[in-house]
C-alpha positions in Angstrom: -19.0 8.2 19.9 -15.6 9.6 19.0 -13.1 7.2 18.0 -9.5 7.7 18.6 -7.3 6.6 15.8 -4.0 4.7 17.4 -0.9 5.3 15.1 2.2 2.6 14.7 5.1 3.6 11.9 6.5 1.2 10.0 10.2 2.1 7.8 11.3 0.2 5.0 14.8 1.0 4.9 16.2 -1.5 2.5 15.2 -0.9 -1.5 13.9 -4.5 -1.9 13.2 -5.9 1.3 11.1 -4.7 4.3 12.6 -4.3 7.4 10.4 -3.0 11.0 12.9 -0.5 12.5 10.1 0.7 14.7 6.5 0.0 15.7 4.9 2.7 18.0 1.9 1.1 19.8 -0.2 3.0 21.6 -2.2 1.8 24.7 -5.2 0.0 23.1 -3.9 -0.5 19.9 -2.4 -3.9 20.9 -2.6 -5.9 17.5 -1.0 -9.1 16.0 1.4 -7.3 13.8 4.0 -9.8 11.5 6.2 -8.3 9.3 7.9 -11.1 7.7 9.0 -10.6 3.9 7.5 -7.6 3.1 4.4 -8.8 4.9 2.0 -6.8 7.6 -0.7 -9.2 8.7 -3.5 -7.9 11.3 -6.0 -9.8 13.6 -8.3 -6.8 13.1 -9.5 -6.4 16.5 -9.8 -2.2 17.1 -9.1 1.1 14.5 -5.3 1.7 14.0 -3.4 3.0 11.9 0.1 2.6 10.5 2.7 5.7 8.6 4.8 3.6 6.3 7.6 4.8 5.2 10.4 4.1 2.7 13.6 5.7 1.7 13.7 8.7 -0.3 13.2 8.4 -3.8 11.7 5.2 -4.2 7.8 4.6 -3.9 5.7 1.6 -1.9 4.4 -1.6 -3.8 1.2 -2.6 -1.8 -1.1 -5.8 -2.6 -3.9 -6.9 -0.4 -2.9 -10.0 0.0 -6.0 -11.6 1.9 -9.0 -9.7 3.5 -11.4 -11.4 5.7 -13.8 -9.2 7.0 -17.0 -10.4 9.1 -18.9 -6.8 9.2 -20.0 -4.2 5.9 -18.9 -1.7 9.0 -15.3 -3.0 9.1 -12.9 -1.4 6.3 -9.3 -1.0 5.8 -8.3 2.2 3.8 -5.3 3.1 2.1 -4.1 7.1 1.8 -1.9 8.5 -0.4 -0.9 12.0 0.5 -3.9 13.5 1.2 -6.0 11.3 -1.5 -8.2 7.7 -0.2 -6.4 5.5 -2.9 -8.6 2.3 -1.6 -11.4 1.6 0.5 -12.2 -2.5 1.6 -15.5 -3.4 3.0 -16.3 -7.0 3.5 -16.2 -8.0 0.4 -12.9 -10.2 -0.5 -10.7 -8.4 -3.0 -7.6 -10.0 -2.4 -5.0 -9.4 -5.2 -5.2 -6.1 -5.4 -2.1 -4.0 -6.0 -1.3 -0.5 -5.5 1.4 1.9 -5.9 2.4 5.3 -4.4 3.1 8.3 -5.4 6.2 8.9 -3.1 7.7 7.3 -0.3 4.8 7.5 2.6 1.3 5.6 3.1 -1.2 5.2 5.4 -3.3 2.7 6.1 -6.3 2.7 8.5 -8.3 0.0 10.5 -11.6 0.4 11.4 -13.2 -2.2 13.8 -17.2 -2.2 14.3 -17.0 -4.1 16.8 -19.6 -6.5 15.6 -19.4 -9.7 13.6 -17.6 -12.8 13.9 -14.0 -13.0 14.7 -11.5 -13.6 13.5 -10.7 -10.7 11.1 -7.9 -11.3 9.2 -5.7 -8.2 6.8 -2.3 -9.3 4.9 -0.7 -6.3 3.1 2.4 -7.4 1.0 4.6 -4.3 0.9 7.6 -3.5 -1.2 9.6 -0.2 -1.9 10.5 0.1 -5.8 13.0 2.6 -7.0 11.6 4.1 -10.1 7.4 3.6 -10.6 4.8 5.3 -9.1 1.3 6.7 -8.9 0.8 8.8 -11.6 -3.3 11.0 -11.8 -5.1 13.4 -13.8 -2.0 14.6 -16.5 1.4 14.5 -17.1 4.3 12.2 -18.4 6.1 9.2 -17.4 9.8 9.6 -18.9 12.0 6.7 -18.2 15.6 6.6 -18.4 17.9 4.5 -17.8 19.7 5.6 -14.4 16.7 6.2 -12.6 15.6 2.4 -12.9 17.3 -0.4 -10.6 20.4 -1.9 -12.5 21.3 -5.6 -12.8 18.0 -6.2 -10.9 14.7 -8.7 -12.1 12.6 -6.6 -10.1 9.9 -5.3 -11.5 8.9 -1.6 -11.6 5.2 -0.7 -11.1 3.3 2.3 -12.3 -0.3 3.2 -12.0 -1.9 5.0 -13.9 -5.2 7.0 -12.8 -7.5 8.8 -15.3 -10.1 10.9 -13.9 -13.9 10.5 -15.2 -14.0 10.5 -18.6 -10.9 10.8 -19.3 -8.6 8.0 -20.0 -4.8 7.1 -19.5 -2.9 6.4 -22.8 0.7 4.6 -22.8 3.3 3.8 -25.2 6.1 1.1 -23.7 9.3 1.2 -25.7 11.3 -2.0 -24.8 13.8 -2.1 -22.6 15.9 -4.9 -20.2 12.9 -3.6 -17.3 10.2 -5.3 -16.8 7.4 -2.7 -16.3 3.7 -2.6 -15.1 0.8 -0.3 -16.2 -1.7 -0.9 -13.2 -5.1 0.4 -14.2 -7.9 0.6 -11.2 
């Protein structure tokens, strides 16, 4: 059976707060969408999924915020360029945070079908200025004008060693508060 994957964008347009400028639903993809506070909840119901975007040179904050899935068959993925940077079955992992490397996600629905309803996906979502989703080798340089100013935000990396490797970090203080996410 080919399944057709429905696509709806989502634009963060303010630094700090999410905002839906536009929601493209295709026929079929009719879903329970609230965006409220930086907030996409879902009544998983078919497969979507959504582009979301935020403005240049920032990155995207993203914590599942509650998964309730009935089926081992139903998942929610998150991409990051062209790299799978989470994959949720039915197990309940909640909490989890996770930044990107630039300014676009996606994240995909998959509906068996099967199971008891309903199925219930919160996705908190924030755009950071400064952060991001570091892999594999390189250095994180911070400075003070490309981090917010005046702001109690915090600023998230992650970090992401490959096999065998690991990710090292030295945090000099400064008036930031900073997070080292490791998976």
């Amino acid at each position: 059976m080919l399944l057709e994957v429905m696509k709806k964008e989502i634009y963060i347009f303010s630094v700090f707060s999410l905002v839906c400028s536009i929601v493209h639903a295709e026929s079929g993809c009719n879903k329970t969408l609230t965006l409220s506070n930086e907030t996409l909840e879902v009544d998983l119901i078919e497969t979507c999924s959504w582009v979301i975007k935020s403005p240049k040179s920032t990155t995207i904050v993203l914590q599942m915020s509650s998964l309730q899935l009935t089926n081992s068959m139903d998942s929610v993925r998150v991409v990051d360029g062209d790299t799978l940077i989470a994959s949720y079955t039915d197990l309940d992992q909640s909490g989890d945070l996770l930044v990107s490397s630039n300014n676009s996600l996606l994240v995909l629905t998959s509906y068996s079908g099967k199971g008891s309803s309903p199925r219930i996906v919160t996705i908190s979502l924030k755009p950071q200025a400064g952060g991001g989703r570091y892999t594999d080798n390189g250095q994180v340089k911070l400075n003070g004008t490309s981090l917010p100013q005046n702001d109690s935000s915090p600023v998230y990396f992650q970090l992401i060693a490959t096999k065998g490797q690991q990710a090292k970090y030295c945090v000099v203080y400064i008036n930031v508060q900073i997070y080292i996410i490791f998976p």
